[in-house]
C-alpha positions as CSV (number, residue, x, y, z in Angstrom):
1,X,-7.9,-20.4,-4.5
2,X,-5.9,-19.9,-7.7
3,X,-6.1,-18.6,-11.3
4,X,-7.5,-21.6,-13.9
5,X,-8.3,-20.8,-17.3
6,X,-10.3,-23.7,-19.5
7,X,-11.2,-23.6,-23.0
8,X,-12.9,-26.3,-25.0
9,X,-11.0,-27.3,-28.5
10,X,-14.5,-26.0,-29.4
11,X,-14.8,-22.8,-28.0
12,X,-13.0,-19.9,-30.1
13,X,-10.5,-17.5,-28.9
14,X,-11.0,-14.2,-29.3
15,X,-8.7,-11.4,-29.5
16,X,-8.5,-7.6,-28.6
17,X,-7.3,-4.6,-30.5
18,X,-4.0,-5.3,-28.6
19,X,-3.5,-9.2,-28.9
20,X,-4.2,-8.8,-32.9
21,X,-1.8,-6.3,-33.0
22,X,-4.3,-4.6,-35.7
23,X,-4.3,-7.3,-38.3
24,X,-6.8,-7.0,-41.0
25,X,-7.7,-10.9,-42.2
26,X,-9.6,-11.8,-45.3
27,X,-11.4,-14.5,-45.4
28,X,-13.0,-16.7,-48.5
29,X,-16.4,-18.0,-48.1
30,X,-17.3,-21.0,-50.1
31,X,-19.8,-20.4,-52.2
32,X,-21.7,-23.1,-54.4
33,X,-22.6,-19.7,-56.8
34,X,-20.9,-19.6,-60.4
35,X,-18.2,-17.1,-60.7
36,X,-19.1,-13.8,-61.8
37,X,-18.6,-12.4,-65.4
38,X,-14.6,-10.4,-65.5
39,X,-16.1,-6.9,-65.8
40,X,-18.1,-8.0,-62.8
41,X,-15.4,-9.2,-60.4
42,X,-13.0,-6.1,-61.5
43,X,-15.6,-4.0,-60.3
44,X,-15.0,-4.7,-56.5
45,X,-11.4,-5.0,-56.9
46,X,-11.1,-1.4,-57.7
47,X,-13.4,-0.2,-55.1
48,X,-11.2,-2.0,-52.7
49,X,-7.7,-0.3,-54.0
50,X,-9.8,3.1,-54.4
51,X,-10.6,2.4,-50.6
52,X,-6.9,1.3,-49.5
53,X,-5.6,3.9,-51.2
54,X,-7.8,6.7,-49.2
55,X,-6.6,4.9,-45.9
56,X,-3.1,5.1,-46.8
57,X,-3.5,8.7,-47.6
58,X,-5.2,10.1,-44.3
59,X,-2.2,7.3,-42.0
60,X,0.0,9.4,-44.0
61,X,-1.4,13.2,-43.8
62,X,-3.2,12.7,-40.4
63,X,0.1,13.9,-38.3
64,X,-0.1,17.0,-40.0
65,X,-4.2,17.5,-39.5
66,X,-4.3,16.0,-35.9
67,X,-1.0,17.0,-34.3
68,X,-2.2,16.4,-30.6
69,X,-2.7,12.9,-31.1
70,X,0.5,12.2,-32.6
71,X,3.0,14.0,-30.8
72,X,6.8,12.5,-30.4
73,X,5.8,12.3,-27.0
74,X,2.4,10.4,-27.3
75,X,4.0,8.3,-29.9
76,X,7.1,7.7,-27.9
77,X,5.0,6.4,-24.9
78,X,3.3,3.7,-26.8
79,X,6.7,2.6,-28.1
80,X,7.9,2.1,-24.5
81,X,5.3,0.1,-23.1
82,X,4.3,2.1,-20.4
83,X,1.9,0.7,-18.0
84,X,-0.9,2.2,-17.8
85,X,-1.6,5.2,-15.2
86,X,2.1,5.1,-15.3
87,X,2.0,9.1,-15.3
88,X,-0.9,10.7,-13.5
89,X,-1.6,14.9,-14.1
90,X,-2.3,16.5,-11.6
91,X,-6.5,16.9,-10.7
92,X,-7.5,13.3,-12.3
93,X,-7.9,9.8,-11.7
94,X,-6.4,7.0,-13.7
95,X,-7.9,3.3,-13.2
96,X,-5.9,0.6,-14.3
97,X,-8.4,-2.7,-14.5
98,X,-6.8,-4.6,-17.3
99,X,-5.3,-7.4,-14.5
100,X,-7.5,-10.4,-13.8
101,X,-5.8,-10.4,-10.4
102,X,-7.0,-6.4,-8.9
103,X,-8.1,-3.2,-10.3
104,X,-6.0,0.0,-8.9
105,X,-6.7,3.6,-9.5
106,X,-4.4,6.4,-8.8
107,X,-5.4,10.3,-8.3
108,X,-3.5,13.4,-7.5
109,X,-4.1,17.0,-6.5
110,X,-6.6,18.1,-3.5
111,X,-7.3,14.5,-2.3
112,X,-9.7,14.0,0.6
113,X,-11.7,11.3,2.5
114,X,-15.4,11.0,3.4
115,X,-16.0,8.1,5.4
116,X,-19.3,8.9,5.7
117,X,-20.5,8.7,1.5
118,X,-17.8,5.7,1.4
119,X,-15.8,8.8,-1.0
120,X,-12.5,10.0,-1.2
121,X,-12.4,13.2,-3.4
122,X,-10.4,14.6,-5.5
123,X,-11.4,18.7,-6.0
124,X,-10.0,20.1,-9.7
125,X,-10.7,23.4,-11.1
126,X,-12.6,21.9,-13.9
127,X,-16.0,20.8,-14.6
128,X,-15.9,17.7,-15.6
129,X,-17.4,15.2,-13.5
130,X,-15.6,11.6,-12.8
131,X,-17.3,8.8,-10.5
132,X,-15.0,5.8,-10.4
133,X,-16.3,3.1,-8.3
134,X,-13.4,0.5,-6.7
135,X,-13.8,-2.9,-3.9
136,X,-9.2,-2.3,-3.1
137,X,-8.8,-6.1,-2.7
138,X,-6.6,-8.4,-4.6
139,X,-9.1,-11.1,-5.6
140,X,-11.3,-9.5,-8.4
141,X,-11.7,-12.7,-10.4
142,X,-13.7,-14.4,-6.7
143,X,-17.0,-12.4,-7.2
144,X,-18.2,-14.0,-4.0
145,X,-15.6,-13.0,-2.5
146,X,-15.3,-9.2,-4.1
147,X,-19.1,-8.6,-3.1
148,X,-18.4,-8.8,0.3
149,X,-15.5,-5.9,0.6
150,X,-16.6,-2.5,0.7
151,X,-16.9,-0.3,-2.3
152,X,-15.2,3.0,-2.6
153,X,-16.0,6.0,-4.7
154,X,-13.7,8.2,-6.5
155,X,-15.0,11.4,-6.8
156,X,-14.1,14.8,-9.0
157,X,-15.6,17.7,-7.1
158,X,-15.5,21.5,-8.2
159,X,-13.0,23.3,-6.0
160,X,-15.9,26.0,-5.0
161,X,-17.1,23.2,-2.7
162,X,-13.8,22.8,-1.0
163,X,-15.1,25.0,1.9
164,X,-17.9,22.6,3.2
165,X,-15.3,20.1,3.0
166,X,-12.3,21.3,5.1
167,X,-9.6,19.3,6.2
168,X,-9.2,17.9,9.6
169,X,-5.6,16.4,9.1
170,X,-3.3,17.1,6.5
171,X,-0.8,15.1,5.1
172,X,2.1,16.2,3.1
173,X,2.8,12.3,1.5
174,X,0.9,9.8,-0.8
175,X,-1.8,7.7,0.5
176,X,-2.6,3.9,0.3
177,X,-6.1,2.6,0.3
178,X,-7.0,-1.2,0.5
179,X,-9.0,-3.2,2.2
180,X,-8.7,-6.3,5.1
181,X,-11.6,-8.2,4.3
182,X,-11.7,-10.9,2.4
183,X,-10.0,-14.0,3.3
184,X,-7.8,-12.0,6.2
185,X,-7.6,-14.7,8.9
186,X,-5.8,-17.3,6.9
187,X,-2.0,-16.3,6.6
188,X,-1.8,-17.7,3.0
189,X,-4.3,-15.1,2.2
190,X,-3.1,-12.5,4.5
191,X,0.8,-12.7,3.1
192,X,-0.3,-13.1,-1.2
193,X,-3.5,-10.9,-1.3
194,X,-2.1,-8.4,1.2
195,X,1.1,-7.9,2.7
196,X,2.9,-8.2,-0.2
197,X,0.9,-6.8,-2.3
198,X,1.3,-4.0,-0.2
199,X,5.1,-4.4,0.1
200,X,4.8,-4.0,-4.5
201,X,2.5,-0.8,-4.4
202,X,4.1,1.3,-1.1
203,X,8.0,-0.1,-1.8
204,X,8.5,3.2,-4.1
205,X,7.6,5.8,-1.1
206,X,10.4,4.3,1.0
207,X,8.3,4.4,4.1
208,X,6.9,7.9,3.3
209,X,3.4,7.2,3.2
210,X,0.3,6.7,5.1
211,X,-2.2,3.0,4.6
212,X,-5.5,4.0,4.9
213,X,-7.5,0.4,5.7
214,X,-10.9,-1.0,4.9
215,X,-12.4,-3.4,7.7
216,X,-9.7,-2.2,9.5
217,X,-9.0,-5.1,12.5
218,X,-7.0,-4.2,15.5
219,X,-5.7,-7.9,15.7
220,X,-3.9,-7.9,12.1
221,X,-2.4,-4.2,12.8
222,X,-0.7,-5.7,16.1
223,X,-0.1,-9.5,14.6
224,X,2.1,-7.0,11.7
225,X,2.9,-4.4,13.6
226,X,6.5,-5.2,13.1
227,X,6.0,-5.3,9.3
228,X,3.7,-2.2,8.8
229,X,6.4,-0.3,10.4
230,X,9.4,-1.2,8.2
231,X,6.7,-0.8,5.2
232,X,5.5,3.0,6.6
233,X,6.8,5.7,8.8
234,X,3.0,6.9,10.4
235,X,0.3,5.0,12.0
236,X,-2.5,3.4,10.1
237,X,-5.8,5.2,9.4
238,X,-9.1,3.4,10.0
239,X,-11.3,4.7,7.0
240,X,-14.5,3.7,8.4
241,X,-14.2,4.5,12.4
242,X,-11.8,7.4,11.7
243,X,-14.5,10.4,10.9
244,X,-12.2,13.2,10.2
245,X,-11.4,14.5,6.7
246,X,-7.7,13.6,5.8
247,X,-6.3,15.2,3.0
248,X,-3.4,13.7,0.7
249,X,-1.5,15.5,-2.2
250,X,-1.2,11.4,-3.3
251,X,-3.4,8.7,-3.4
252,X,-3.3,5.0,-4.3
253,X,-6.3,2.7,-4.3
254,X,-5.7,-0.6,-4.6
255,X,-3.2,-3.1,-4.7
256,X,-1.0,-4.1,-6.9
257,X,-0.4,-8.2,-7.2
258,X,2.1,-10.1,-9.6
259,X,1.2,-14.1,-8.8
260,X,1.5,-16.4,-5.8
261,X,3.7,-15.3,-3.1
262,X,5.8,-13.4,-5.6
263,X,7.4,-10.4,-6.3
264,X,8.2,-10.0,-10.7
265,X,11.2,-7.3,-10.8
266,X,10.1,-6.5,-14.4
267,X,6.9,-5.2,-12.9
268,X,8.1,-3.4,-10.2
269,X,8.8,-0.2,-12.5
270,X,12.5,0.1,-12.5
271,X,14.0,-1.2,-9.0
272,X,14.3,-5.0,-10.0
273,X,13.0,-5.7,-6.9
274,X,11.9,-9.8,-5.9
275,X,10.3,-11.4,-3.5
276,X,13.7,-11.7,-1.3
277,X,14.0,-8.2,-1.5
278,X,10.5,-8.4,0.7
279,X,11.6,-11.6,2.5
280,X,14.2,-9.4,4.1
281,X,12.0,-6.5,5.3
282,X,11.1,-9.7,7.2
283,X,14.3,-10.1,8.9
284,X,15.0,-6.7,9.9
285,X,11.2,-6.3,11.3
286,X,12.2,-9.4,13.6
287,X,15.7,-9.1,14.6
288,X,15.0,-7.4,17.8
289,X,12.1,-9.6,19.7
290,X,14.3,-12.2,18.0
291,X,17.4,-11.5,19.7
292,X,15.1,-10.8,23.0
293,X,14.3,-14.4,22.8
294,X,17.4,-15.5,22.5
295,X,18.7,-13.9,25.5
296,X,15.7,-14.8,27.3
297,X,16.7,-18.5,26.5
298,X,20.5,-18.1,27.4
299,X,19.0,-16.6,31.2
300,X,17.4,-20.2,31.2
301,X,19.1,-22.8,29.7
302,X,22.5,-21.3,29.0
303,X,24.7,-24.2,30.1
304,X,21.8,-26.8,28.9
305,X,22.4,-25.2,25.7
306,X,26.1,-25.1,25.0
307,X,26.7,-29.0,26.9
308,X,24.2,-30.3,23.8
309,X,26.8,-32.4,21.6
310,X,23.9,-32.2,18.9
311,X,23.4,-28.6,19.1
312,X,25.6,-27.8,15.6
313,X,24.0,-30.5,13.6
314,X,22.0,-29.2,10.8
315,X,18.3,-28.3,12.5
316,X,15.3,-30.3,10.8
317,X,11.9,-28.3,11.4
318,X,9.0,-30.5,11.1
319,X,5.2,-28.4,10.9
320,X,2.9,-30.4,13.0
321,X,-1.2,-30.2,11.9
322,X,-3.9,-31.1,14.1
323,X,-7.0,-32.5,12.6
324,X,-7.0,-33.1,8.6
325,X,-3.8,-33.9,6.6
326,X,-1.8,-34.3,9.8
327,X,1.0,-36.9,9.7
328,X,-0.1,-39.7,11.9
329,X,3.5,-41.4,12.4
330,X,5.2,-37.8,13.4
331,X,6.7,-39.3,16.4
332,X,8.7,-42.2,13.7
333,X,9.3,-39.5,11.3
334,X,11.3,-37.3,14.0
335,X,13.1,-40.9,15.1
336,X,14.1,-40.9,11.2
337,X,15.3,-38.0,11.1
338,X,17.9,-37.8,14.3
339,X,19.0,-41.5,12.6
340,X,20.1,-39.5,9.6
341,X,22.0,-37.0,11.6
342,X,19.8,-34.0,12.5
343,X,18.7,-31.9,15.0
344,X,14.7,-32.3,15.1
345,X,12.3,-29.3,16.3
346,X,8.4,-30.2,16.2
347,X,6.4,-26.9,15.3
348,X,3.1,-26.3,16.3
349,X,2.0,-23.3,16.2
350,X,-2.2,-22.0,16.7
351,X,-3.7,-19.0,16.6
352,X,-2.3,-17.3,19.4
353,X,1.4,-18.5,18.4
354,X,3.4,-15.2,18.3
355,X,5.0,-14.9,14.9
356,X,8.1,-13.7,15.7
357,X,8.4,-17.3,17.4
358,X,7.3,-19.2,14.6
359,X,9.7,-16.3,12.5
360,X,13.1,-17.5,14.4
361,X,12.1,-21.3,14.1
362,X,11.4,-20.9,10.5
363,X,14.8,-18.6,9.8
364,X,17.5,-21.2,11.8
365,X,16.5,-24.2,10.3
366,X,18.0,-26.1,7.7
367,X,15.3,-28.2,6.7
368,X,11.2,-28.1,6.6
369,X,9.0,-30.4,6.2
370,X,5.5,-29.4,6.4
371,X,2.4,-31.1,4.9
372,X,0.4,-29.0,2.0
373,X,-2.1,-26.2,4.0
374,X,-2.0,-22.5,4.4
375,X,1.0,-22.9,7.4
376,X,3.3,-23.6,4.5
377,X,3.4,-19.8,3.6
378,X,6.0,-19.9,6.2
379,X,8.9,-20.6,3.7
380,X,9.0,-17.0,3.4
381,X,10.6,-17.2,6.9
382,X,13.2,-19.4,5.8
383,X,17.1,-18.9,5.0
384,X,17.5,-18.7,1.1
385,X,19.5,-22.0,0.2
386,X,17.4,-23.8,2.9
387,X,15.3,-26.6,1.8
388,X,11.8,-26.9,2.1
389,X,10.0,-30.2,1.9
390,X,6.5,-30.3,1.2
391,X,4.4,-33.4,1.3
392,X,1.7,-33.2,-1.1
393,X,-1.7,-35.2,-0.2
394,X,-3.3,-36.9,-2.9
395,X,-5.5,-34.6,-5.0
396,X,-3.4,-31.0,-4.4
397,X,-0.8,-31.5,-6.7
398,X,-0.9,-28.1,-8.6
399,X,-2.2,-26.4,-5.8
400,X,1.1,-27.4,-3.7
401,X,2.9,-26.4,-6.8
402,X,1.8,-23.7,-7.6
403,X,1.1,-21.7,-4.3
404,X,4.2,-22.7,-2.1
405,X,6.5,-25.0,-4.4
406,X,7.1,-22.7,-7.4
407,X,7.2,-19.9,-5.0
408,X,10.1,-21.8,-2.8
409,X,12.0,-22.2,-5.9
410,X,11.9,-18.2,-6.9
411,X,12.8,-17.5,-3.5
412,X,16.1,-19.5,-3.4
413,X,14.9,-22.3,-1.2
414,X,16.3,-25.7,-2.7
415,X,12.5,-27.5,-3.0
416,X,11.6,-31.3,-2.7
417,X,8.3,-32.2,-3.6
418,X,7.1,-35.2,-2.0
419,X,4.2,-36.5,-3.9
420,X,2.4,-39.4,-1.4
421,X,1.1,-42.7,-2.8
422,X,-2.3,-43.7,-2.1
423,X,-1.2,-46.3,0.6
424,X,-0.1,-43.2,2.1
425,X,-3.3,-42.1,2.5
426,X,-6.4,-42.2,4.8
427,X,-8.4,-42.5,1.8
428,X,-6.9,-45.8,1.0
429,X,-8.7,-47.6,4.1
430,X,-12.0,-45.5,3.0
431,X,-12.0,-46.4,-0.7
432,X,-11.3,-49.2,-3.3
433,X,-7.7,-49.4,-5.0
434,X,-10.0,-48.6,-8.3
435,X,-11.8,-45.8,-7.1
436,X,-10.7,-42.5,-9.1
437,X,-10.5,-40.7,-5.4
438,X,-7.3,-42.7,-5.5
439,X,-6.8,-43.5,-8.7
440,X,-7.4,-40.3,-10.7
441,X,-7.6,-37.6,-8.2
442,X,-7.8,-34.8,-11.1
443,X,-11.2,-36.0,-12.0
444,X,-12.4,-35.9,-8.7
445,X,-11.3,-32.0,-8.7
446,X,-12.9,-31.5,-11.8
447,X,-16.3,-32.1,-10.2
448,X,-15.8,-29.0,-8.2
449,X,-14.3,-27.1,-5.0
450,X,-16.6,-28.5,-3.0
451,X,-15.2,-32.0,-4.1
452,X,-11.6,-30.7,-3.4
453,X,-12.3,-29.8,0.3
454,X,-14.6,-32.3,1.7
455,X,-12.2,-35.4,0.2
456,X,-8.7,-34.3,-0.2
457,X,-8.0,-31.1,2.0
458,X,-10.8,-32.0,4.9
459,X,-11.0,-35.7,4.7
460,X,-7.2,-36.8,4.3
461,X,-4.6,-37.7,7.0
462,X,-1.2,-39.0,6.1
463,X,0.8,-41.8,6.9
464,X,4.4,-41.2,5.2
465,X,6.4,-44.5,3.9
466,X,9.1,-43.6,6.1
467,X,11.9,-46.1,4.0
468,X,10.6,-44.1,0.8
469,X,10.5,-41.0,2.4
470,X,14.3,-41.2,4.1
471,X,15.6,-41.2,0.9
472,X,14.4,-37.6,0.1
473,X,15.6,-36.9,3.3
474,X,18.8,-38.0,3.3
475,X,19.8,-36.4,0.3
476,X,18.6,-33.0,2.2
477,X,21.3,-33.7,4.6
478,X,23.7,-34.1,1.9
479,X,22.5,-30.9,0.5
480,X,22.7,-29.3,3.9
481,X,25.9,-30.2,5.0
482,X,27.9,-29.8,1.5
483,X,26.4,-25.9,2.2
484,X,27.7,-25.6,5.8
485,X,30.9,-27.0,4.8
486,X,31.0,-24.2,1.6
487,X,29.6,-21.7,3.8
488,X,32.2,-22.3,6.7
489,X,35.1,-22.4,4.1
490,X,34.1,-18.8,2.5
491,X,34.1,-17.3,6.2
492,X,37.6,-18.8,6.4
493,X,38.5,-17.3,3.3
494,X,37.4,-13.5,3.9
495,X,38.8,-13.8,7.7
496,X,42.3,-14.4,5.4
497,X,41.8,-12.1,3.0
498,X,40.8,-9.4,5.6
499,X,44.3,-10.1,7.7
């Protein structure tokens, strides 16, 4: 599911224009061949000034013969680093595809859609032809993936042929193109490859712009309904069903993707934005069936509620899994936890789960534990200085770190890593204390995804050490409560300082 780059000692690495930085290396080649006479060798050494000298010359005098390509502004763009397609003209297209991750191209001027030729076009007074072809997902590097999303193309068009191509709806903002396809159905995949994603290329429009969608679904426009409207101001366009021509001054196809579940503030072209940035668009798209469920509740069990001597303990959430990697001694784990001084909630949520529920379960809990799986994309739901505690299965090491752990961390969640041993595993009563499924998990992987999932992510239940595992826990409650009692101190503080 993620980026892995291998290279054998073996295998040589080579470099662009850019990753040389235009360095010229000479090399000696050994040679069993007697040296030749002095007149001889002198001979190619002058050639080589004569030839270094012309070069110098024309770096030096070409300003003054080819002005246009060095203007102070041309050179003054390479010394900023621009990204690329940073500054569109009006009447082109730009294509950025120097990231592994998703190519993105950018046009501007008299923009409109044809459903019908896959097309969006972009009409100029010039000539010149352009035919960029685009798949607007954020998984370019999964061909087998990438082949099944639909392909656009990106058309320059003479204006004369403007009037057999009039527009149905116009639109006075920017456009945004990508695509639902893919892995949409798994929230991991629906939060990393789209929504945020989306939340990095539409942030700079402030809501003034239109998504224009790819396998458009009706169930993921009304599961993020709440999101796509603190993200955009006007209903989403169905490319495909939608046969009218829209028109855009702006377009942008593709998305934009920095790395797992994160948002990079130097790459979000001057507004330092991060990932909590995004994680509270979250809370203000929630608030209000959140607070609706909350007064629902207080109809019902209001006096329940407030006679629950337990009710201000810290809250532990534990993520219940049916099926593989599900804990098998829940029931003693919630026992363990109450013993240490917490408030225990059992989530389990299934298709149909609303998210706003799973949201305000999530965002008023102290602590999570959850094992490794797609459900642990959640901890973008959670309070920064929270802790989340994931319990890795044997075999998922980096994939736990590196797709919610490290995440968690950049988030300001307070992480805890619980790495199982293999008597903590299913797989213990299945194979020998020998066998690399156990011993050496890494090699297993190595063998391939198909390794990966049949053994470790489809084959594995777990049964925690619960005296091994209190320990992590406990010092989560120290955690906790040290917060609360900070936190509680600080509102004391400004109620003071505001008297």
């Amino acid at each position: 599911m993620g980026l892995q780059h291998h290279r054998s000692k073996s295998q040589p690495l080579f470099l662009d224009d850019d990753e040389m930085g235009l360095v010229l290396v000479f090399t000696k080649k050994p040679s069993s061949t007697p040296l030749p006479s002095t007149a001889a060798a002198a001979r190619p050494k002058l050639l080589t000034l004569l030839f270094l000298s012309l070069v110098s010359g024309f770096l030096i005098l070409a300003p003054h013969f080819f002005p246009a390509f060095y203007s102070f502004d041309s050179m003054a763009a390479m010394d900023s680093n621009l990204p690329l397609c940073s500054s569109v003209a009006n009447g082109t297209i730009c294509c950025d595809r120097t990231s592994i991750r998703s190519d993105v191209c950018y046009m501007k001027g008299d923009i409109r859609t044809q459903p019908s030729t896959s097309s969006i076009r972009l009409y100029t007074g010039e000539s010149r032809h352009q035919d960029e072809k685009i798949r607007p997902y954020t998984r370019k590097w999964e061909t087998s993936v990438m082949n099944t999303i639909d392909e656009l193309h990106l058309i320059t068009s003479d204006e004369k042929q403007q009037q057999s191509h009039h527009c149905d709806v116009t639109h006075d903002v920017p456009a945004v193109f990508f695509s639902t396809g893919g892995y949409t159905g798994n929230v991991y995949h629906e939060f990393n490859d789209g929504l945020i994603p989306l939340y990095i290329t539409s942030h700079q429009y402030n809501k003034r712009v239109v998504f224009v969608i790819l396998e458009y679904h009706d169930w993921w426009i009304s599961k993020y309904s709440d999101i796509l409207s603190h993200l955009s101001d006007f209903p989403a366009i169905d490319f495909s069903s939608d046969k009218r021509t829209h028109c855009f001054p702006e377009a942008t196809v593709g998305l934009r993707i920095h790395d797992e579940l994160t948002i990079s503030p130097d790459l979000m072209q001057g507004s330092n934005r991060t990932i909590v940035d995004f994680r509270n668009i979250l809370d203000r798209a929630y608030l209000p069936r959140i607070t609706g469920l909350i007064e629902e509740e207080k109809l019902e069990l209001g006096p329940a509620i407030r006679s629950n001597s337990r009710h201000n303990a810290p809250k532990l959430l534990i993520v219940s899994r049916t099926g593989s990697r599900a804990i098998t001694n829940e029931e003693a784990l919630v026992k363990t936890g109450e013993r240490i001084g917490f408030r225990v909630e059992v989530l389990r949520p299934d298709p149909t789960t609303e998210l706003a529920k799973i949201y305000r379960a999530m965002n008023s809990s102290d602590v999570m534990i959850g094992v490794h799986g797609a459900a642990m994309t959640h901890f973008l739901f959670m309070r920064p200085g929270s802790v989340f505690i994931q319990v890795v299965p044997l075999g998922t090491d980096w994939a736990a770190e590196s797709y919610y752990g490290g995440p968690a961390t950049r988030m300001g969640l307070k992480y805890i890593g619980y790495k199982i041993l293999p008597r903590e595993s299913s797989l213990f009563e299945k194979y020998g204390e020998e066998d690399p499924v156990l011993r050496d998990p890494e090699s297993v992987n190595q063998r391939g995804w198909e390794y990966t999932k049949s053994i470790y992510l489809d084959g594995q239940n777990v049964a925690l050490d619960l005296k091994r595992f209190a320990k992590r826990l406990g010092r989560a409650y120290g955690y906790v409560v040290k917060n609360v009692v900070r936190s509680r101190r600080e509102r004391r503080r400004r109620r003071r300082s505001a008297v």
